[in-house]
TORVEXSE-442261 format. One record per residue: y, z, x of N, C-alpha, C, O, CB in turn. Coordinates in steps of 0.02 Angstrom, whole numbers, plus 50000, padded with zeros to 5 digits. Glycine has a CB too. Example, Ala and Ser with C-alpha at 12.3 -4.5 7.8 and 13.67 -1.06 7.14 Angstrom:
<sites>
[site [49716,50390,50660],[49775,50390,50615],[49835,50390,50660],[49834,50423,50712],[49776,50452,50565]] [site [49888,50354,50642],[49947,50357,50684],[50002,50394,50645],[50057,50402,50670],[49970,50286,50704]] 
</sites>
This chain:
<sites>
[site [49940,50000,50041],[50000,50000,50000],[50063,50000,50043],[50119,49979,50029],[50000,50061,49953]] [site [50040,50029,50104],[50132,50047,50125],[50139,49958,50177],[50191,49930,50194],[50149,50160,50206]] [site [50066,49934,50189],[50084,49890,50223],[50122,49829,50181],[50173,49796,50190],[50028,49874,50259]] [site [50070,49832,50129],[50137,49766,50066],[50210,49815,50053],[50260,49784,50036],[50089,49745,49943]] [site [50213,49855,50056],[50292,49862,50041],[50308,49846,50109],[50358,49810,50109],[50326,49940,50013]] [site [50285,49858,50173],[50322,49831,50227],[50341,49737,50226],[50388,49703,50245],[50275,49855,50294]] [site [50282,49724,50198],[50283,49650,50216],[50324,49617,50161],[50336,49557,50164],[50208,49616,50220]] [site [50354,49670,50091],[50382,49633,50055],[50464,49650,50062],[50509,49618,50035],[50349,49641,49991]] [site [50473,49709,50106],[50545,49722,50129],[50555,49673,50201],[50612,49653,50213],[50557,49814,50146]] [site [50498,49654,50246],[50519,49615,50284],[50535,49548,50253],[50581,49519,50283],[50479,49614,50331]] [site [50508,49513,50199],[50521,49469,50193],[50599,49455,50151],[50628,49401,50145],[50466,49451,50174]] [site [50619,49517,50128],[50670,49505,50098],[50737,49517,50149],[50795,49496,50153],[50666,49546,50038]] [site [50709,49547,50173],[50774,49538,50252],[50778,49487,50264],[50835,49463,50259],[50763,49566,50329]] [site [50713,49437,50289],[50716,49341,50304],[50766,49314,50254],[50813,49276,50263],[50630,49291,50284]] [site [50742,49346,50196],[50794,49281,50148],[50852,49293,50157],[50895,49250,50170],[50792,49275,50063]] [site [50863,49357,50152],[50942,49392,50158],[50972,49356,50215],[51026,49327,50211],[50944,49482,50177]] [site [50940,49359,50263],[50979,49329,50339],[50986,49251,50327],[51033,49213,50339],[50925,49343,50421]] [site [50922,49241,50300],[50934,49130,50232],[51000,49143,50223],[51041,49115,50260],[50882,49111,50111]] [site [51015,49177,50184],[51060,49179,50119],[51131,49187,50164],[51178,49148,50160],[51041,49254,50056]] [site [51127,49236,50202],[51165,49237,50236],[51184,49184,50291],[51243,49178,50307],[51155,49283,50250]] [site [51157,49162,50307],[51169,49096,50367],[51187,49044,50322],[51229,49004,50343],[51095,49069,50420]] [site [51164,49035,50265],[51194,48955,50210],[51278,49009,50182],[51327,48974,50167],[51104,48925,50096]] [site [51283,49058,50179],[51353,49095,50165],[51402,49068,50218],[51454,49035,50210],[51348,49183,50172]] [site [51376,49087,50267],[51394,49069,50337],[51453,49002,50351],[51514,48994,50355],[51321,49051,50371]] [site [51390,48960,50354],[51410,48893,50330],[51473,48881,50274],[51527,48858,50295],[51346,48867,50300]] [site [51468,48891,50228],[51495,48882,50186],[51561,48910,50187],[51604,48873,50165],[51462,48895,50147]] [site [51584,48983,50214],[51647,48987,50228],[51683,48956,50282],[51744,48959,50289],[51655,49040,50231]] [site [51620,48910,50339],[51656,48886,50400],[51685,48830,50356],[51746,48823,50353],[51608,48864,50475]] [site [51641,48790,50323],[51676,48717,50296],[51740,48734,50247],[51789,48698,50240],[51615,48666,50246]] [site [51724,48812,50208],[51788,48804,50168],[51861,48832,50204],[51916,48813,50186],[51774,48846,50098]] [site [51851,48872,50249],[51889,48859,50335],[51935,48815,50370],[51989,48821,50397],[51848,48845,50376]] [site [51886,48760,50359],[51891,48697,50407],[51919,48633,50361],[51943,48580,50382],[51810,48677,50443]] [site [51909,48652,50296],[51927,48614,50243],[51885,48535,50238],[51904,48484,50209],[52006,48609,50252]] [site [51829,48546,50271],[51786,48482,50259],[51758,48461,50308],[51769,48496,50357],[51817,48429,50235]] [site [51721,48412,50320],[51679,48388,50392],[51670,48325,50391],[51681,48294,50339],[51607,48418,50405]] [site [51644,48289,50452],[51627,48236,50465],[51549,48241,50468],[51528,48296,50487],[51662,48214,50520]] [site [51492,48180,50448],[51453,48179,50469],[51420,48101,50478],[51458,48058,50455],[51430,48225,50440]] [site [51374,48082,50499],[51333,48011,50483],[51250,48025,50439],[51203,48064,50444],[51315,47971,50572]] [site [51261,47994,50416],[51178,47998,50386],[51137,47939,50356],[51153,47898,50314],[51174,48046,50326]] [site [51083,47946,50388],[51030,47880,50363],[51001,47906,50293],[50979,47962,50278],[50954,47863,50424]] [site [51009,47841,50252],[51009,47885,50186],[50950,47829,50139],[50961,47769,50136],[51108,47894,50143]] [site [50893,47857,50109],[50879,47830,50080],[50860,47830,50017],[50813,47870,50011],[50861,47819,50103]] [site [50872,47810,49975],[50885,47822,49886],[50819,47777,49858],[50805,47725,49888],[50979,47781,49847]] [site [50781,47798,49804],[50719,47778,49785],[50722,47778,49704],[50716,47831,49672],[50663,47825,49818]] [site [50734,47705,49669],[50721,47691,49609],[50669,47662,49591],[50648,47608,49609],[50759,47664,49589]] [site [50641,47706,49547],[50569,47682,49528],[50509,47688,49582],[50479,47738,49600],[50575,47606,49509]] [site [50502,47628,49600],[50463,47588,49651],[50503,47560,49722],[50475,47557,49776],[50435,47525,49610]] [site [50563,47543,49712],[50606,47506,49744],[50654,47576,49795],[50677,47631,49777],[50653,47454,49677]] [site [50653,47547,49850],[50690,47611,49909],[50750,47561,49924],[50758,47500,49924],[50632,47641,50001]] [site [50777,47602,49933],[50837,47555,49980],[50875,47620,50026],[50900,47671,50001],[50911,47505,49916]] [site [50869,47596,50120],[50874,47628,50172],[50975,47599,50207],[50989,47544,50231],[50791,47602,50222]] [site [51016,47647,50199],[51063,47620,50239],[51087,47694,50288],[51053,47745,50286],[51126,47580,50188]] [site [51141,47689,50325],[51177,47711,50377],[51242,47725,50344],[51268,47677,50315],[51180,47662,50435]] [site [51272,47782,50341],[51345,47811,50313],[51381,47843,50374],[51352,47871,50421],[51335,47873,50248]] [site [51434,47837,50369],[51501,47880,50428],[51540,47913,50380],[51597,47893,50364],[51565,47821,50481]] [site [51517,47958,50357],[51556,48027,50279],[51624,48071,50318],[51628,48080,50378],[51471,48122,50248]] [site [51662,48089,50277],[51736,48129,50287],[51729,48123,50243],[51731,48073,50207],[51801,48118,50319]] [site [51708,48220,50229],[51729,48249,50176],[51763,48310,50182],[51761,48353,50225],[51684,48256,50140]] [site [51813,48302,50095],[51849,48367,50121],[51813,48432,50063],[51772,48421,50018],[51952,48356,50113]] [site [51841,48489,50080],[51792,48541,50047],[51818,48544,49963],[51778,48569,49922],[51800,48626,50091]] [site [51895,48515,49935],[51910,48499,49878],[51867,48453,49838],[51871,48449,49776],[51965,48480,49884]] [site [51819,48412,49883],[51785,48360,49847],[51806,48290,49848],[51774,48245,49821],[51785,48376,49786]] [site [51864,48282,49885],[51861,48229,49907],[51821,48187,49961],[51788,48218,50003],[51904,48231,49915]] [site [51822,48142,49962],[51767,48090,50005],[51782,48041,50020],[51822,48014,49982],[51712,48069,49981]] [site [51756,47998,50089],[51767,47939,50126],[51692,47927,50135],[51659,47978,50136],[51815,47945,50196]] [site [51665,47880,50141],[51602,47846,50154],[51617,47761,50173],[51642,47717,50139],[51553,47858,50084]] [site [51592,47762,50230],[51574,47674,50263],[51529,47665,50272],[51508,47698,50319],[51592,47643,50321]] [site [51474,47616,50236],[51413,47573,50258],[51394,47565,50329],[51377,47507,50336],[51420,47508,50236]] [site [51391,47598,50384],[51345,47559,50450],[51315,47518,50448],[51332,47466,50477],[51303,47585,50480]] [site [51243,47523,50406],[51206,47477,50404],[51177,47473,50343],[51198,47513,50301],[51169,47479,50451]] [site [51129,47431,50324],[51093,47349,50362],[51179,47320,50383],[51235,47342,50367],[51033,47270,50277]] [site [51159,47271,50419],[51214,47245,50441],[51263,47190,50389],[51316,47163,50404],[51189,47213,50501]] [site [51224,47186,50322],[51233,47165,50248],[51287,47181,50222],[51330,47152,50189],[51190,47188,50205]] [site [51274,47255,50250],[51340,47275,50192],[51391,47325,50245],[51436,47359,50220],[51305,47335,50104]] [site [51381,47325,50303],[51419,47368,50352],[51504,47356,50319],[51522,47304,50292],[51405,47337,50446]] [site [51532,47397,50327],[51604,47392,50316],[51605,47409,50243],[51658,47440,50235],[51638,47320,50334]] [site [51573,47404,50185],[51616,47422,50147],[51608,47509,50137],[51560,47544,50154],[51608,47376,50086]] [site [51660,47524,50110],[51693,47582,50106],[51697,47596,50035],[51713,47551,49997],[51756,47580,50140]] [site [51680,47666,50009],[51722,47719,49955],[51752,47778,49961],[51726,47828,49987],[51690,47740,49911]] [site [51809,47774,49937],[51827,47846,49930],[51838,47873,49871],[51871,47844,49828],[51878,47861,49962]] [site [51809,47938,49862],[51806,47988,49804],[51841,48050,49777],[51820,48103,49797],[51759,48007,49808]] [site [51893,48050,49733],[51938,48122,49721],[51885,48138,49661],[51833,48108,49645],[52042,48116,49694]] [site [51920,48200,49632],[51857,48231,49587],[51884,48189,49529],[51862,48217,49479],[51850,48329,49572]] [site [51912,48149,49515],[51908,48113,49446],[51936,48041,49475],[51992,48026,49454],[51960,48152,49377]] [site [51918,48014,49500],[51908,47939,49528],[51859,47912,49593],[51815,47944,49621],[51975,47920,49548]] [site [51879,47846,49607],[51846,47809,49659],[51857,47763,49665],[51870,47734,49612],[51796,47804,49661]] [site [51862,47717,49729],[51896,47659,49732],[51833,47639,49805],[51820,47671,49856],[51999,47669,49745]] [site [51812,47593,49786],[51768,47530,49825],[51799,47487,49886],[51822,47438,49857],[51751,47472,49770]] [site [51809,47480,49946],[51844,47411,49961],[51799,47378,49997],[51765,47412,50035],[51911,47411,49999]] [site [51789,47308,49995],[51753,47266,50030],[51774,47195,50020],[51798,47177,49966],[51687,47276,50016]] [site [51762,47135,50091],[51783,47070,50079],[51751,47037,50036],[51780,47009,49989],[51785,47035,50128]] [site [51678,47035,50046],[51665,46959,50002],[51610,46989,50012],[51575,46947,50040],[51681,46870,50025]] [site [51571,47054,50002],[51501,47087,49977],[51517,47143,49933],[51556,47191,49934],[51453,47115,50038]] [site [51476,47122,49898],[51463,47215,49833],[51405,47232,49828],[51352,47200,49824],[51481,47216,49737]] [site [51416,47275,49829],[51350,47340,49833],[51318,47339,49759],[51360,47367,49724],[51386,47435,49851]] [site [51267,47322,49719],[51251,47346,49665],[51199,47389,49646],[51150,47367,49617],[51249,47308,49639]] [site [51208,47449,49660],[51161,47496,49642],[51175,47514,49574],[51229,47513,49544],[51160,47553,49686]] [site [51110,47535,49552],[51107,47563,49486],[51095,47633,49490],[51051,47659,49525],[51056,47532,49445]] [site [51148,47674,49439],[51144,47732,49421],[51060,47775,49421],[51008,47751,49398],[51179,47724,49356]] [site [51066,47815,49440],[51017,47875,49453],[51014,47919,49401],[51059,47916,49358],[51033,47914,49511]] [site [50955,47974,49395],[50962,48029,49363],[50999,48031,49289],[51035,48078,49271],[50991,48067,49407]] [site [50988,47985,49259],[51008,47995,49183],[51060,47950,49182],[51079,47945,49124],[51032,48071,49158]] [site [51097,47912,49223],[51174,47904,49252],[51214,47944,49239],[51264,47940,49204],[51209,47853,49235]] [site [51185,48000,49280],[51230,48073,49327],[51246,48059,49393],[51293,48089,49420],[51181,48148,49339]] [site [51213,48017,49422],[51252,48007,49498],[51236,47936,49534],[51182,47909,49546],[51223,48069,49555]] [site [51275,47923,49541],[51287,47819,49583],[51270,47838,49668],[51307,47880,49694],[51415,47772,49579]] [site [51225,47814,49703],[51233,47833,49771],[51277,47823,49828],[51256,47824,49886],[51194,47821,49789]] [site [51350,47812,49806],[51407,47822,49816],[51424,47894,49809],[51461,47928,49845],[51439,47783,49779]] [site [51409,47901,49784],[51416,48009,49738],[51394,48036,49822],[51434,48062,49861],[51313,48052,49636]] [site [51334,48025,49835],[51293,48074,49901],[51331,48114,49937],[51337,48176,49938],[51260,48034,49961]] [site [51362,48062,49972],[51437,48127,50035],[51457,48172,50013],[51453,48226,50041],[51519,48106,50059]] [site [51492,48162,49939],[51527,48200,49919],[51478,48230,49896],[51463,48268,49941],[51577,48185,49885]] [site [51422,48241,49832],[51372,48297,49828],[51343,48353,49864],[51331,48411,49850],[51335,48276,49821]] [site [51333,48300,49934],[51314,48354,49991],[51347,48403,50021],[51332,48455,50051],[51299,48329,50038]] [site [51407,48370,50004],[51478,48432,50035],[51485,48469,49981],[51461,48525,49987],[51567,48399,50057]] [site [51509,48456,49928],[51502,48513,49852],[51444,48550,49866],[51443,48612,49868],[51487,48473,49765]] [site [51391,48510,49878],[51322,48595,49888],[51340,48644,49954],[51363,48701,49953],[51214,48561,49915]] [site [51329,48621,49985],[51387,48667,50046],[51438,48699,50026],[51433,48758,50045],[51427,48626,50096]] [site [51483,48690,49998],[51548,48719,50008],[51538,48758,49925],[51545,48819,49934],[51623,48651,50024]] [site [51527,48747,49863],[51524,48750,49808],[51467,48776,49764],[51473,48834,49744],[51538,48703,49799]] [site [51406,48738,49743],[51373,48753,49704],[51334,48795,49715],[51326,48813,49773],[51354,48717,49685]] [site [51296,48826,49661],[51270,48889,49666],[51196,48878,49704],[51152,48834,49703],[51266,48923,49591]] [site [51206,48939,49736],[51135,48939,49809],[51060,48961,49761],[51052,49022,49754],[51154,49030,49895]] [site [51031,48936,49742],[50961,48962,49708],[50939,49008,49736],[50942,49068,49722],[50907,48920,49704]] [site [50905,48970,49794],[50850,49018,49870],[50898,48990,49933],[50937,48943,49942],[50732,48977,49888]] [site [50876,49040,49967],[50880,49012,50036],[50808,49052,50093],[50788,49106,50071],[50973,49036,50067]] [site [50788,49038,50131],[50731,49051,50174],[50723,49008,50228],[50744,48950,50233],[50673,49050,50138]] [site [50683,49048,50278],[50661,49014,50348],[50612,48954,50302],[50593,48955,50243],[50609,49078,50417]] [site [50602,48899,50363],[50545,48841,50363],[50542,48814,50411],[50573,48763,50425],[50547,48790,50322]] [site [50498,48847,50452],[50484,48826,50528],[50564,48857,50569],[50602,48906,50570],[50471,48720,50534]] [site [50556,48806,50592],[50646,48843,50641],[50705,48819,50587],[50765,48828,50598],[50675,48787,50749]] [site [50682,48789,50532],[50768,48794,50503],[50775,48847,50457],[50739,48897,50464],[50799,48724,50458]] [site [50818,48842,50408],[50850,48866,50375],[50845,48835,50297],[50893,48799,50285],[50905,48865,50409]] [site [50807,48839,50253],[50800,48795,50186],[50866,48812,50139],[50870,48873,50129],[50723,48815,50141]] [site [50893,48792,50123],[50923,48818,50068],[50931,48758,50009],[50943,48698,50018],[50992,48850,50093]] [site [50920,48795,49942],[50937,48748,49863],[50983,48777,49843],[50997,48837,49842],[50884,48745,49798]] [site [51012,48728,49824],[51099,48704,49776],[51065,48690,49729],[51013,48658,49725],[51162,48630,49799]] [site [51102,48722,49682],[51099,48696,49590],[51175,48655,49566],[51229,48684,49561],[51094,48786,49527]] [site [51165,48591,49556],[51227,48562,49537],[51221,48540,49481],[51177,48501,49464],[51251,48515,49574]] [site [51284,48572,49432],[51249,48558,49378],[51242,48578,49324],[51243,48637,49339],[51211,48557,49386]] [site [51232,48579,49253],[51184,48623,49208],[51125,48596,49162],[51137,48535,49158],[51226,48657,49162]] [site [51083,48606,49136],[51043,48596,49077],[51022,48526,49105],[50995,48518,49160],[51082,48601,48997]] [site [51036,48484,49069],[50994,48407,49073],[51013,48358,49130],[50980,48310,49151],[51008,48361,49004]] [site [51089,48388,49154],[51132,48358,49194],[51112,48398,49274],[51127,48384,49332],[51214,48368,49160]] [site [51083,48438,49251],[51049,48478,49340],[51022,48454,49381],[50963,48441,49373],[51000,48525,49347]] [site [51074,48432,49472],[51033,48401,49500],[51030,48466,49555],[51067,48515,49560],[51054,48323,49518]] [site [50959,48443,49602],[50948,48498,49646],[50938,48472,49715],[50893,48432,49728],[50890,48539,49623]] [site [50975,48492,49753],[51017,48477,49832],[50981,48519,49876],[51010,48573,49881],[51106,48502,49838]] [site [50914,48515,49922],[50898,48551,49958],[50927,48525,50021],[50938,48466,50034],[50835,48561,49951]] [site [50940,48589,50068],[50968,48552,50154],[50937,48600,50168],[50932,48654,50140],[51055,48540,50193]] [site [50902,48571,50237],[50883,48597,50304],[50938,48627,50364],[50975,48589,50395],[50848,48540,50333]] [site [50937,48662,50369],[50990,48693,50427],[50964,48697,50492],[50903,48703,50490],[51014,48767,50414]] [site [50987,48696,50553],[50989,48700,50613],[50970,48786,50646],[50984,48833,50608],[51059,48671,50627]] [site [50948,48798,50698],[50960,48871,50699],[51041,48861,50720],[51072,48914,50725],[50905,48921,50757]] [site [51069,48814,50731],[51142,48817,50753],[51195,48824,50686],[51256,48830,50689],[51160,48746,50798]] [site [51155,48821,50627],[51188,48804,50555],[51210,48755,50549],[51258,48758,50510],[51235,48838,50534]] [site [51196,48681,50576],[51191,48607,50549],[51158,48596,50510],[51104,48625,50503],[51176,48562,50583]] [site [51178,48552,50473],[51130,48526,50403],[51110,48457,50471],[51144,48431,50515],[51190,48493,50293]] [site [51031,48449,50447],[51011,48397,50477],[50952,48355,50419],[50919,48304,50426],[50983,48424,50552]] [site [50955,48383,50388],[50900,48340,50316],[50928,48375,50262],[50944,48434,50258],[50798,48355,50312]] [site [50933,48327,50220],[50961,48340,50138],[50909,48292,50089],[50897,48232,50095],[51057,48309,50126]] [site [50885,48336,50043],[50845,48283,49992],[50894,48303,49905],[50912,48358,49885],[50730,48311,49990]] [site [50901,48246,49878],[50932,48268,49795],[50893,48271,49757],[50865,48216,49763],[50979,48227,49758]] [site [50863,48303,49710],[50829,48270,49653],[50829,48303,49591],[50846,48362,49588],[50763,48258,49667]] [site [50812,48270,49538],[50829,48261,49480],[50765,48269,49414],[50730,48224,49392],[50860,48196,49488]] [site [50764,48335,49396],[50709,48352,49338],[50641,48339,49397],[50598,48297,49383],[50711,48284,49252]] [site [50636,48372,49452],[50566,48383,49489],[50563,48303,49536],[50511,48284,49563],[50487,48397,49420]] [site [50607,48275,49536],[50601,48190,49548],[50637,48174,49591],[50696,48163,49579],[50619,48141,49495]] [site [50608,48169,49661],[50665,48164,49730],[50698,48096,49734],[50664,48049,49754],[50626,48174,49810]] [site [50769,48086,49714],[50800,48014,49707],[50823,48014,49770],[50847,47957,49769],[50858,47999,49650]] [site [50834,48036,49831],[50886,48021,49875],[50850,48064,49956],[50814,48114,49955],[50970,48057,49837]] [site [50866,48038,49999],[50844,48103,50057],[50907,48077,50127],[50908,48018,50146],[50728,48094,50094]] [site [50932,48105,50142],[50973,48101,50200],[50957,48146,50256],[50952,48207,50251],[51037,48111,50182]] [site [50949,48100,50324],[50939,48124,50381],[51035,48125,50422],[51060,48076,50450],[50872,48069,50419]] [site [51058,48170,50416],[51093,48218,50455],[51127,48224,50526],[51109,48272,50561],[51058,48257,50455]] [site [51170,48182,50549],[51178,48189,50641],[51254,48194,50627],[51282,48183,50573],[51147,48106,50707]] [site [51285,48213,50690],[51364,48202,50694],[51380,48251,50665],[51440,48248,50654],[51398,48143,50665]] [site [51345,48321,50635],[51389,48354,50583],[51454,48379,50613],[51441,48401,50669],[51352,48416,50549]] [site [51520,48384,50600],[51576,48416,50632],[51623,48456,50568],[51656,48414,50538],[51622,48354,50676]] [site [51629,48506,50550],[51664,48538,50520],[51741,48545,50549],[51755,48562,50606],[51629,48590,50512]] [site [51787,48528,50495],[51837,48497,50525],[51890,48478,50466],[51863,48465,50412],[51809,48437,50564]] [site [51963,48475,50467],[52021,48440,50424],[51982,48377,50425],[51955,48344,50470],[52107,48435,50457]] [site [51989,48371,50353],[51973,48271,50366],[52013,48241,50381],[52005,48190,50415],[51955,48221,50314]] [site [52082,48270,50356],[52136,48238,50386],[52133,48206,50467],[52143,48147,50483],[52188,48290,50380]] [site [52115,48266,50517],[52110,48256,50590],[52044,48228,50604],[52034,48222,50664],[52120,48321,50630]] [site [51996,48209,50567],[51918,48186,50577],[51911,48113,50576],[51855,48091,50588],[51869,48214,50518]] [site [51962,48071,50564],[51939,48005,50539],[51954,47973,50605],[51943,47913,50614],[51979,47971,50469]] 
</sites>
């Protein structure tokens, strides 16, 4: 008996120190007022995947910058996102993705989602997994609930992010470049 209460107070210290290290985080970005990152991102409708390359500046209000890297198809075009608009620019290619998750989120949305779970939405769990740091974001409510898991660094980098939607992983981003930071001074 006394050894499960040990093993169930040790484990709640782990999460606590989770919980605490995604806290962590979260006051550095709301701090820093937003970050830079890149991420290989790949979004999965239906049957059909589609794999590209992003250069994100985001700020912790919810605003957003995103540029295409790659395929080399669509490199250059650009969105940026305030919390009640968005504006596209590109020469002579468009992007046509189709709405996700109920059409709750366009994969244009991602940067900015990933920074709202960071900086914003409510933390479910957080816990060790292997050497990172797991933590779930609830964004969201009722039918419109999407769920934002990131992997953390022992340094507190997000380096994997998956989204998904009613048990259904639509999106997964691999993570480099993170810099917490003015977006203003980041671009």
């Amino acid at each position: 008996m006394i050894a499960v209460c040990i093993l169930i107070l040790a484990g709640c210290r782990a999460s606590g120190g989770a919980m605490q290290q995604a806290l962590q985080l979260r006051t550095e970005l709301l701090q820093a007022g937003g970050c830079r990152y890149a991420a290989d991102v790949s979004v999965s409708y239906d049957d059909v995947r589609f794999d590209f390359t992003l250069e994100c500046v985001c700020g912790a209000d919810g605003a957003a910058r995103m540029t295409i890297r790659a395929p080399q198809t669509l490199a250059g075009i650009a969105a940026e996102l305030a919390a009640n608009s968005a504006r596209v620019e590109f020469e002579d290619t468009a992007v046509a993705f189709g709405l996700m998750a109920d059409g709750n989120l366009a994969p244009m949305q991602l940067p900015q989602l990933f920074v709202q779970a960071l900086c914003a939405d409510y933390i479910s769990s957080a816990g060790q997994e292997g050497d990172a740091v797991r933590v779930t974001y609830l964004h969201g409510y009722d039918d419109d609930e999407l769920t934002v898991d990131v992997w953390l660094s022992g340094a507190l980098l997000p380096e994997y992010a998956e989204v998904s939607y009613q048990g259904q992983m639509l999106a997964a981003m691999t993570i480099t470049d993170f810099t917490p930071g003015d977006p203003a001074n980041l671009e």
